[in-house]
C-alpha positions in Angstrom: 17.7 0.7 145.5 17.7 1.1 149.6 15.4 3.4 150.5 17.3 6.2 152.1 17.0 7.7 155.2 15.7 11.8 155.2 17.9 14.9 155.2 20.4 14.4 158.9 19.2 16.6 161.8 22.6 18.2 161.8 22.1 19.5 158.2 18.8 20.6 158.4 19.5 22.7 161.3 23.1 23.9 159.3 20.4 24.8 156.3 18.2 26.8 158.7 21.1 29.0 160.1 22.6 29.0 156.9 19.9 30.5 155.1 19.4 32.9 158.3 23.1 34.0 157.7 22.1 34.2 154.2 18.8 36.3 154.4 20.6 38.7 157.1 18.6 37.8 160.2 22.3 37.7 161.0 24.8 40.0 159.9 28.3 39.8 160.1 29.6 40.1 163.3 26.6 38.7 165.4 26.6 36.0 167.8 24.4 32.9 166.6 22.2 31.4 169.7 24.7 29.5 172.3 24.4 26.0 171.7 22.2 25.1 174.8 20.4 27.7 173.2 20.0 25.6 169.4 19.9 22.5 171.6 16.3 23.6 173.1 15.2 25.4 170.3 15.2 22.4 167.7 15.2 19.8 170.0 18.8 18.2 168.9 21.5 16.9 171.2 24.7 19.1 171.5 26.6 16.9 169.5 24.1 17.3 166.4 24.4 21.1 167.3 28.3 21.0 167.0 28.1 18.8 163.4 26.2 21.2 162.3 28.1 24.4 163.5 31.6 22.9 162.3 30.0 22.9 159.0 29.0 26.3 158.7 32.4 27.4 160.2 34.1 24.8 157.2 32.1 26.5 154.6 33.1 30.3 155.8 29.7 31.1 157.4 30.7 31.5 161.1 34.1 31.4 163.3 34.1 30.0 166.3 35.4 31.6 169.3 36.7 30.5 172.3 34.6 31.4 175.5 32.4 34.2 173.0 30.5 31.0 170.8 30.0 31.6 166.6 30.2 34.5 165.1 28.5 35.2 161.5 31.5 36.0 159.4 31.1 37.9 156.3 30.2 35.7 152.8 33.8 34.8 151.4 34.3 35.7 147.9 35.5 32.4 146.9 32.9 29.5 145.2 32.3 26.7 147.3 32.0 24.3 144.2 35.0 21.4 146.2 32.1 21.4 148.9 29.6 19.1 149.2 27.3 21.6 150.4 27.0 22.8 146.8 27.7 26.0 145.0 24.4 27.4 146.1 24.8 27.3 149.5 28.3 28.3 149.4 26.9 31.2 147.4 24.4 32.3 149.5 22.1 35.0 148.1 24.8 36.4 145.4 23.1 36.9 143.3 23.8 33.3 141.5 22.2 32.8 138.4 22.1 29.7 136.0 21.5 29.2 132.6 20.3 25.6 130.9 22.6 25.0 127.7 20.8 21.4 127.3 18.3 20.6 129.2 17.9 17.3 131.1 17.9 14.5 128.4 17.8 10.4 128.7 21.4 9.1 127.1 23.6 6.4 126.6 26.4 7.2 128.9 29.7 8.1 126.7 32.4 5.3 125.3 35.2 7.2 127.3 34.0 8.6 130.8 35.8 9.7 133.3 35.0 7.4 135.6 34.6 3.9 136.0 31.0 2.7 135.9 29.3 0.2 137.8 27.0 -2.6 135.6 23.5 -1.2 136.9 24.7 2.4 135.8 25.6 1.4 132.7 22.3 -1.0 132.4 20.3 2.4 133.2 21.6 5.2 131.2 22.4 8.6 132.8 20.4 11.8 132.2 22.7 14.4 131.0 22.7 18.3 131.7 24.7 21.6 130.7 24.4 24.9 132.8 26.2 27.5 132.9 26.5 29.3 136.2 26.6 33.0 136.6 27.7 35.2 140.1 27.4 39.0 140.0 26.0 38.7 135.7 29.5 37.4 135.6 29.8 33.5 133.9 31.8 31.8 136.4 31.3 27.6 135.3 30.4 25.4 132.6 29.1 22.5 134.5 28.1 19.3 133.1 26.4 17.0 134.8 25.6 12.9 134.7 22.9 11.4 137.2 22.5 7.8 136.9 19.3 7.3 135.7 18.3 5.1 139.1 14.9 5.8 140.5 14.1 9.2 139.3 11.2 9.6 138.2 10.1 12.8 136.0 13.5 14.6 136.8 13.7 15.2 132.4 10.8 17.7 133.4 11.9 19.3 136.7 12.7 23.2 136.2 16.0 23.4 136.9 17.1 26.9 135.4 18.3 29.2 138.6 17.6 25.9 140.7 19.9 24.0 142.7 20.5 20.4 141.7 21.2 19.5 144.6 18.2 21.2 146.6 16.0 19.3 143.6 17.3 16.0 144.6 17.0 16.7 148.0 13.4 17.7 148.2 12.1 15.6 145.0 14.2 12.3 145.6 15.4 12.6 149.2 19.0 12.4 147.7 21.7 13.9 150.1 25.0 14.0 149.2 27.6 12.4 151.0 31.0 13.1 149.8 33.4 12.2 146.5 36.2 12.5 144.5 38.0 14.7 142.1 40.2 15.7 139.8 41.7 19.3 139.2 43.7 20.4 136.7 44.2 23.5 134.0 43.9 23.4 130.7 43.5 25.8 127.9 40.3 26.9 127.0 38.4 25.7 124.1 36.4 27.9 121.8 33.4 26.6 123.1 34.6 27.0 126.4 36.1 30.7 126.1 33.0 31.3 124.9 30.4 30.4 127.7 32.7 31.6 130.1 33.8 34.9 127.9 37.8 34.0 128.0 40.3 34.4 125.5 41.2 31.2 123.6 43.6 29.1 125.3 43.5 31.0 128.4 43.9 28.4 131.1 40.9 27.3 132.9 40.1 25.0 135.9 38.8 21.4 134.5 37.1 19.8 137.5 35.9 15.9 137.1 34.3 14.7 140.0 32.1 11.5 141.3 29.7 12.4 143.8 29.0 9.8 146.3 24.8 10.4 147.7 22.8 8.2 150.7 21.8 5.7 148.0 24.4 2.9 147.8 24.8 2.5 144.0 23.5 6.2 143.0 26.2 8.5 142.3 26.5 12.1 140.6 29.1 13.1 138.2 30.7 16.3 136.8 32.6 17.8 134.3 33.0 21.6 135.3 35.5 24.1 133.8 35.8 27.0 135.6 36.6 31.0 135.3 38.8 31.8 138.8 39.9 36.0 137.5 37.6 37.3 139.8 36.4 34.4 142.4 39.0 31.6 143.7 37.2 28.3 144.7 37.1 26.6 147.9 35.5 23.9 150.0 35.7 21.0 152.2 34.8 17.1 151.5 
């Protein structure tokens, strides 16, 4: 595995101001620092500054206006589970919750996945996860995750129970992701289903399958997530 390279300026300084945004040093409606201002602050070039405010304006954070700079716009009420920025981030402080249904276990990966798989993934195994993801006590995903099991050492043990998976990566493992693919479609719910995510039977749900693409060459992350959108639509930008 290449050894990659640590989290991008522009996305530590879009987690700083995010989590500002987040914590209400900045309410809605106030004016984030100019970006001469950011640019001397944190000691990043202008066009680091601007990566990192597009991003925050993508993911509903900020708006940016003409001749007045960014303005911190109020927390959307959609998910931002399409976004690579994750659904904690997207979240903000929400009071997101997650449940472990199985906890992080070594495994064959299945006979039919959803995606093709490359020889060293399939050489390797995957380590396999179920959560369930809560917003306002309300169960919003069923999310099922498969790492390849490349180069992670001790991540079986790792707490990840109202932990983001991808802030675990990204301290533990340096992991950042990158981008992906997916698949969307509805489909009627399961009993299993309904019942994590408190539906009727056969009530349509959102089925998301997606391949994760990280700042490793041959790791990626993959997800099968179904969805509850009657109170929260979902969003984001790859």
């Amino acid at each position: 595995m290449v050894e990659p390279k640590t989290l991008p300026r522009y996305r530590r300084l879009y987690e700083i101001l995010r989590k500002h945004i987040s914590d209400g040093v900045y309410k809605e409606g106030d004016l984030l620092p100019s970006e001469n201002e950011l640019c001397q602050l944190y000691g990043m070039t202008r066009p680091t500054v601007r990566q990192s405010l597009s991003t925050l304006a993508g993911d509903g954070y900020i708006r940016k206006h003409q001749g007045k700079g960014s303005i911190v716009h109020h927390l959307p009420r959609e998910i931002g589970i399409l976004s690579v920025s994750g659904t904690t981030s997207a979240v903000g402080d929400r009071k997101l919750k997650t449940t472990i249904n199985v906890k992080p276990v070594l495994m064959q990966w299945p006979s039919d996945f959803m995606f093709p798989l490359t020889e060293l993934e399939k050489e390797s195994g995957c380590i396999y996860m179920e959560r369930i993801r809560f917003l306002d006590d309300v169960p919003i995903f069923y999310d099922i995750s498969y790492i390849a099991n490349i180069n992670l050492p001790r991540i079986t043990s790792r707490q990840f129970e109202n932990r983001s998976l991808f802030q675990i990566l990204r301290d533990h493992y340096h992991i950042e992701i990158k981008g992906g693919d997916q698949r969307i479609k509805a489909i009627p719910a399961s009993a299993k289903i309904s019942r994590f995510l408190h539906l009727k039977r056969d009530q349509p749900v959102l089925h998301l399958e997606r391949k994760l693409e990280t700042n490793y060459h041959d790791l990626f992350l993959y997800s099968s997530i179904f969805c509850n959108t009657e109170k929260y639509s979902i969003f984001g930008r790859f």
